[in-house]
C-alpha positions as CSV (number, residue, x, y, z in Angstrom):
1,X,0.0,0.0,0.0
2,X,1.2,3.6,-0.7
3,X,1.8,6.0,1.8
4,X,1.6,9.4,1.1
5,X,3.5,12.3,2.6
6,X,-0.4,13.7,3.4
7,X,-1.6,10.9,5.0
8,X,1.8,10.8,7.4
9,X,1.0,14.3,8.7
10,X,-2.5,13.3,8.9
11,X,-1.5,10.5,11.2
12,X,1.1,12.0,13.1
13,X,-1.3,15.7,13.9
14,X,-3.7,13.0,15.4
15,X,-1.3,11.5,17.4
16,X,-0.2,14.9,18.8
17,X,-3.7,16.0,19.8
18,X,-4.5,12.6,21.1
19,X,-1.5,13.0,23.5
20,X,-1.9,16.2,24.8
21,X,-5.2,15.5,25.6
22,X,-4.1,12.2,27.5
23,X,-1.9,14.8,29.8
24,X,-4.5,16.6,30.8
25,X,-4.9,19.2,28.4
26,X,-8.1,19.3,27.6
27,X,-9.3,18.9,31.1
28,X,-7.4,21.6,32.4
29,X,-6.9,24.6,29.5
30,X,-10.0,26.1,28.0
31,X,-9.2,25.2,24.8
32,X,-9.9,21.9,22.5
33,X,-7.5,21.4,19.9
34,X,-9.0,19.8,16.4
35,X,-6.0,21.0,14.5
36,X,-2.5,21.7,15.3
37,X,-3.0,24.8,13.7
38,X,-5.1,25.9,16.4
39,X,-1.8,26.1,18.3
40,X,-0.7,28.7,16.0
41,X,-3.4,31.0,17.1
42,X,-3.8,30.4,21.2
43,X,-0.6,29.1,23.8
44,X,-2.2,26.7,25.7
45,X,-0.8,27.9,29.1
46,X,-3.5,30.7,29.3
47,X,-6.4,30.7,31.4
48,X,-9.7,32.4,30.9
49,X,-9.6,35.3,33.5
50,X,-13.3,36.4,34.5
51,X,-12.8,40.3,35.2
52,X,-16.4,41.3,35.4
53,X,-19.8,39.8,36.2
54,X,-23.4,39.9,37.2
55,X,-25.0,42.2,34.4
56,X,-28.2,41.6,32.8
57,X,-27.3,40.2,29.0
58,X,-24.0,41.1,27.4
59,X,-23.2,42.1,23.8
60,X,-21.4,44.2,21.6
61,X,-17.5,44.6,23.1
62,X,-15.6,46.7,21.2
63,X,-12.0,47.9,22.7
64,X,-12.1,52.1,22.9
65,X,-9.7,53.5,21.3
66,X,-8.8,55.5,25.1
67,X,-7.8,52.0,26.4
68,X,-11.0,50.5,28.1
69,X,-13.4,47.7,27.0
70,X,-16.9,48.7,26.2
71,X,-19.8,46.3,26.0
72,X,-23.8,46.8,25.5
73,X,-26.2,46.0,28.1
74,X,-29.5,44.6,26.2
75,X,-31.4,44.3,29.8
76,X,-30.1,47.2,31.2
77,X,-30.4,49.4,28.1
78,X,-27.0,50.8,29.2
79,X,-23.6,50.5,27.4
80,X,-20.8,49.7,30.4
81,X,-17.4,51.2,30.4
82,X,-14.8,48.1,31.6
83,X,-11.6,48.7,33.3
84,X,-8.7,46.9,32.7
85,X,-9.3,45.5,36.3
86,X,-13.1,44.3,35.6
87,X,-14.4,47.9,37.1
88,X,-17.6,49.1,35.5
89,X,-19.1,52.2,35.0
90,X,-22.0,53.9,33.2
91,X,-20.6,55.1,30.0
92,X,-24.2,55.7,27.7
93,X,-27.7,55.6,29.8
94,X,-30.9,54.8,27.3
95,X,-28.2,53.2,24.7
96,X,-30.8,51.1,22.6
97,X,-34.1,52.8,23.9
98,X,-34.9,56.6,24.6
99,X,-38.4,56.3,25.3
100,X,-40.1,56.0,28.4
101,X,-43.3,53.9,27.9
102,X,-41.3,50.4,28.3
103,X,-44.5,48.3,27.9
104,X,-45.1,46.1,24.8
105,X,-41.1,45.8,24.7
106,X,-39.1,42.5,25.3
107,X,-36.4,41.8,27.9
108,X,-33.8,42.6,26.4
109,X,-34.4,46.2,24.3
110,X,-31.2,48.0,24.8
111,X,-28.3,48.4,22.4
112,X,-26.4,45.6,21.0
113,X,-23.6,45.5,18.6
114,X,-20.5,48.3,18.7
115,X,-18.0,49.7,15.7
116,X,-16.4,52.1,14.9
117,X,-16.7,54.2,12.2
118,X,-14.0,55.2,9.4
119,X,-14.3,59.0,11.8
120,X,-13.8,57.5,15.0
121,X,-17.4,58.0,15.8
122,X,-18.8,54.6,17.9
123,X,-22.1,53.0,15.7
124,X,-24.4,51.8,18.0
125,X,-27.3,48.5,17.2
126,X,-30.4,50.0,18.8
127,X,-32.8,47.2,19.4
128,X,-36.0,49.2,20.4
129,X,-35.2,52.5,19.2
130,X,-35.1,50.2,15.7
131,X,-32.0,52.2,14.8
132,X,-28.7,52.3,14.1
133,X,-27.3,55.5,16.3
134,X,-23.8,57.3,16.8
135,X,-21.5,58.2,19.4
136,X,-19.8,61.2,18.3
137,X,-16.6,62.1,19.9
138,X,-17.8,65.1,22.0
139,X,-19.9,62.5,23.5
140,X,-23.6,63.4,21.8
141,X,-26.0,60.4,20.4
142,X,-27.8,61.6,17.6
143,X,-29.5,58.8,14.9
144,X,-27.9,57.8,11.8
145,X,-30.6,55.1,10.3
146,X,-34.0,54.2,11.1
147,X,-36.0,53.1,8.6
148,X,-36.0,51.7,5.3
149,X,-38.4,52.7,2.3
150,X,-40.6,54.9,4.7
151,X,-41.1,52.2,7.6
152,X,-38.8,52.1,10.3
153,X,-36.0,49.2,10.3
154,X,-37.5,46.0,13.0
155,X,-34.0,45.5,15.6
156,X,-30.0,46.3,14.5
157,X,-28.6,43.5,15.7
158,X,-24.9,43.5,14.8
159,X,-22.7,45.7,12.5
160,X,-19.5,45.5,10.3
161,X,-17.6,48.9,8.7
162,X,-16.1,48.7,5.6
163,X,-12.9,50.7,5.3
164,X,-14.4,52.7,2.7
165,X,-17.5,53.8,5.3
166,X,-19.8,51.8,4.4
167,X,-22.0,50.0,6.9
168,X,-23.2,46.4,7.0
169,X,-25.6,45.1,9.5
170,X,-28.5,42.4,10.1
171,X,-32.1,43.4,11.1
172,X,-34.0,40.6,12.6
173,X,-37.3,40.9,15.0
174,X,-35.3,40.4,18.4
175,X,-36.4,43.9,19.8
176,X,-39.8,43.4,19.1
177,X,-41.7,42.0,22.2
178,X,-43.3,39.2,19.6
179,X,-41.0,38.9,17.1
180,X,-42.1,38.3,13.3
181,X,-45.9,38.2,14.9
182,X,-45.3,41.7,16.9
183,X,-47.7,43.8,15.7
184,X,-45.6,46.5,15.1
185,X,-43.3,44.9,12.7
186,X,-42.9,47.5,10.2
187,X,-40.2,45.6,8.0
188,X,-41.8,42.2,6.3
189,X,-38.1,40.6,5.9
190,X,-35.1,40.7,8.3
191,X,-32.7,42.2,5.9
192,X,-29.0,42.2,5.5
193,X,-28.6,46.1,5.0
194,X,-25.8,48.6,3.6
195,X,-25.5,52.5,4.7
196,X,-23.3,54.1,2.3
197,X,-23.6,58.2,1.5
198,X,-27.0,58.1,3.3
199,X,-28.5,55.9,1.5
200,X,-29.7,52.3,3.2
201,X,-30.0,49.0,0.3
202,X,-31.2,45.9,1.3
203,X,-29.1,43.4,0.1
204,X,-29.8,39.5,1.1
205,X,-33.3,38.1,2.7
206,X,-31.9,34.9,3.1
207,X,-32.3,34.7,6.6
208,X,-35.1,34.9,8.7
209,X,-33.2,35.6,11.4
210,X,-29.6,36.9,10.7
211,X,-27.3,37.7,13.8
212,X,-24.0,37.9,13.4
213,X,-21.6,40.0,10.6
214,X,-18.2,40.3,9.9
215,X,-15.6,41.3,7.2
216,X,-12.6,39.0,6.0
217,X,-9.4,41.0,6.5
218,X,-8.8,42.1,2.8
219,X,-13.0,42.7,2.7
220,X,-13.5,40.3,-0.2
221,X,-15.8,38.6,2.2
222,X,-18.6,39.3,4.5
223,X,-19.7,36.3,7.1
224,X,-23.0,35.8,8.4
225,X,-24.8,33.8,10.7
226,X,-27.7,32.9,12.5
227,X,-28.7,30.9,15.6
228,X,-31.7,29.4,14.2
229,X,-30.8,25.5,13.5
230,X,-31.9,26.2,9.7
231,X,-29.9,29.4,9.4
232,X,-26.3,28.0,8.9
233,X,-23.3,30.4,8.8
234,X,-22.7,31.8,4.8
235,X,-19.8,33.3,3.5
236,X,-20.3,36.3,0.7
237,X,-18.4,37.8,-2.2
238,X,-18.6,41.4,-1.9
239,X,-18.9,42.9,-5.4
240,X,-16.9,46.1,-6.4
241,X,-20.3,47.9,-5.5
242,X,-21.0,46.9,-2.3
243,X,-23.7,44.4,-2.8
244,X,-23.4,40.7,-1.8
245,X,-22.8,37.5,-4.2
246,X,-22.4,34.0,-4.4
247,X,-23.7,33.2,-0.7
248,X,-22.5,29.5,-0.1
249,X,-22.7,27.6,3.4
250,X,-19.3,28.4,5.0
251,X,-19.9,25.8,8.1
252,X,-22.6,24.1,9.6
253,X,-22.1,25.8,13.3
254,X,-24.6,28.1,14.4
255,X,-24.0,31.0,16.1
256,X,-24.3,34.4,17.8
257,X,-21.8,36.9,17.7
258,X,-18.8,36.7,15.5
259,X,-15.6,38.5,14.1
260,X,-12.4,37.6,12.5
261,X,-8.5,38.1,13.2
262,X,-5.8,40.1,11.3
263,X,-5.2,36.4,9.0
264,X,-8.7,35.1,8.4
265,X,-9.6,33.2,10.9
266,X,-13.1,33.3,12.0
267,X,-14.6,33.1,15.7
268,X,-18.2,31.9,16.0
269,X,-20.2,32.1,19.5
270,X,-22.5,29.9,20.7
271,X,-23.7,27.6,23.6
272,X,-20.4,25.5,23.5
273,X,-17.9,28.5,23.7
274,X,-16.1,30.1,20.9
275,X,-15.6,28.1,17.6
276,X,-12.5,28.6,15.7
277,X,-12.6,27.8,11.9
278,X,-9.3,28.5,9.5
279,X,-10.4,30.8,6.2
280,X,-11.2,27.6,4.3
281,X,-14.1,27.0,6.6
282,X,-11.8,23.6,9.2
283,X,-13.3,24.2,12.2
284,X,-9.7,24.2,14.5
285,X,-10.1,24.5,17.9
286,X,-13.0,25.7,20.7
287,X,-13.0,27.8,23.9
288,X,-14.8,26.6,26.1
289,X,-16.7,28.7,29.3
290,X,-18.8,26.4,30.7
291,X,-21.6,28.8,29.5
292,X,-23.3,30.9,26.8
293,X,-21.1,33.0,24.8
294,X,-22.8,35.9,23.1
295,X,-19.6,37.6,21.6
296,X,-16.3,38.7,21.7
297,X,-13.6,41.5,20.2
298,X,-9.9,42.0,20.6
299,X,-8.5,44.7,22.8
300,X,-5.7,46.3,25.2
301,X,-2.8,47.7,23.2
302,X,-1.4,45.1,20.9
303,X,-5.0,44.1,20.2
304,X,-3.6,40.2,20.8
305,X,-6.4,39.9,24.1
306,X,-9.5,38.6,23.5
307,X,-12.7,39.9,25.2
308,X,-15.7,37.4,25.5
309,X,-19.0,38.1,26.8
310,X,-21.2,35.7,28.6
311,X,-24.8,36.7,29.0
312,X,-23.8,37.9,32.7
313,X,-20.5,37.8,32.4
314,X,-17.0,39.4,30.9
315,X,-13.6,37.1,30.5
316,X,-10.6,37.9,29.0
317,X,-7.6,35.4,27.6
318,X,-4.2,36.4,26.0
319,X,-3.6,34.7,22.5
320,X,-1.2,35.0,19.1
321,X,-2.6,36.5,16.8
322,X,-4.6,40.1,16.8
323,X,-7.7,40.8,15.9
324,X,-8.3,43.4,12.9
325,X,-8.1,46.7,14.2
326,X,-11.0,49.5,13.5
């Protein structure tokens, strides 16, 4: 029988794993190696360091550029300024709903996903607001999109910036107390949307409910996904006008949140932890919590630590390759 060279390595990665999950490693390190390359990304030493807990339900992190961790607090409608050393304060009251009348709203109606903009301006997912909003630098919140052919937009969920200032982001029903069935559903489909030069196109329907969105380092790409078990995660071409192409099934994981690192890996949140898949869509490696992950951004200086939030909760862990800086 021949051998190949391929078959050798095969072998000899399985044997590696398998061994360093017979000493332990899997029991004691929060991550699960499928692929040696995984090892390239994370250094197996590090622990998962919880530096802040006990909010109401946690999204959005995005690292500030004046060196803290900000994160959105759906239940709390607040978004949370995060110390280095887990301590949190107040940093945007009313940050996903300005109104007062709180009846006929879900459980979760503040904002949700962070970015920055190509200004330095913080975009801000308004769930019940139905908006997407901005932080301007001096601190003032003013609206940037709200609706969508004349009827307000259902619940930004999640948002990606292009380098050239355009604005991608998913609309499903979550900030609707009913979902799809809420009465006040203005928008029949949960679009994928672009802002570009104040002007909002709706450019996929294929999800009912899409979550998740993120850019592939060199922006050829845009991920999506979904946590509905019919929703898998998709990978688009980006045309040379913006719009989205080609839409094919990128893994079978479903997920929350979601971003991806300065070389192309992407990092799905779920239930199970964080899943790591390689560009070619080889799921690698997982972090595990022991809970919920919602979602997760890079941050402190050298943008090589990795900020995960967990419904209640906020954990760091130090890994080897950075995430792709705003």
């Amino acid at each position: 029988m021949k051998i190949s060279y391929k078959n050798i390595r095969t072998v000899h990665c399985m044997i590696f794993i398998l061994l360093l999950n017979q000493k332990g490693l899997a029991q004691n390190s929060p991550f699960k190696i499928l692929d040696v390359s995984f090892l390239q990304l994370v250094d197996t030493s590090q622990k998962v360091q919880k530096i802040a807990g006990a909010f109401g339900f946690l999204e959005g992190p995005l690292w500030s550029k004046n060196g803290y961790l900000m994160v959105s607090d759906l239940r709390a409608n607040k978004i949370y300024k995060i110390a280095k050393d887990g301590k949190a304060e107040i940093l945007i009251e009313s940050s996903g709903f300005t109104g007062t009348d709180t009846v006929g709203l879900p459980r979760d109606y503040g904002s949700n996903g962070l970015a920055y903009d190509n200004q330095g301006n913080i975009l801000v997912c308004q769930h019940s607001n139905h908006a997407i909003a901005m932080i301007t630098k001096n601190g003032a919140v003013k609206t940037v999109v709200d609706s969508y052919k004349g009827k307000r937009l259902n619940s930004p969920d999640d948002l990606a910036v292009k380098r050239d200032g355009s604005v991608y982001f998913t609309d499903p029903p979550f900030g609707l107390k009913n979902g799809d069935k809420d009465e006040h559903k203005a928008q029949a489909q949960n679009g994928i949307y672009r802002y570009y030069n104040d002007s909002l196109t709706l450019l996929s329907e294929d999800y009912r409910y899409p979550n998740g969105i993120a850019f592939s380092p060199d922006e050829k790409y845009l991920y999506v996904c979904s946590y509905d078990s019919k929703e898998l995660l998709r990978r688009y071409e980006v045309a040379t006008d913006g719009t989205l192409k080609n839409g094919k099934i990128f893994s079978t994981t479903i997920g929350d949140g979601m971003k991806v690192d300065s070389i192309g890996n992407v990092y799905l949140c779920n239930w199970q932890g964080v899943h790591v898949f390689s560009p070619n869509g080889k799921e690698i490696g997982l972090i595990e919590l022991g809970e919920d992950v919602t979602n997760l951004n890079w941050g402190d200086e050298d943008y090589k630590t990795l900020y995960i939030v967990a419904a209640s909760n906020i954990y760091k862990v130090r890994i080897k390759i950075p995430g792709i800086k705003p």
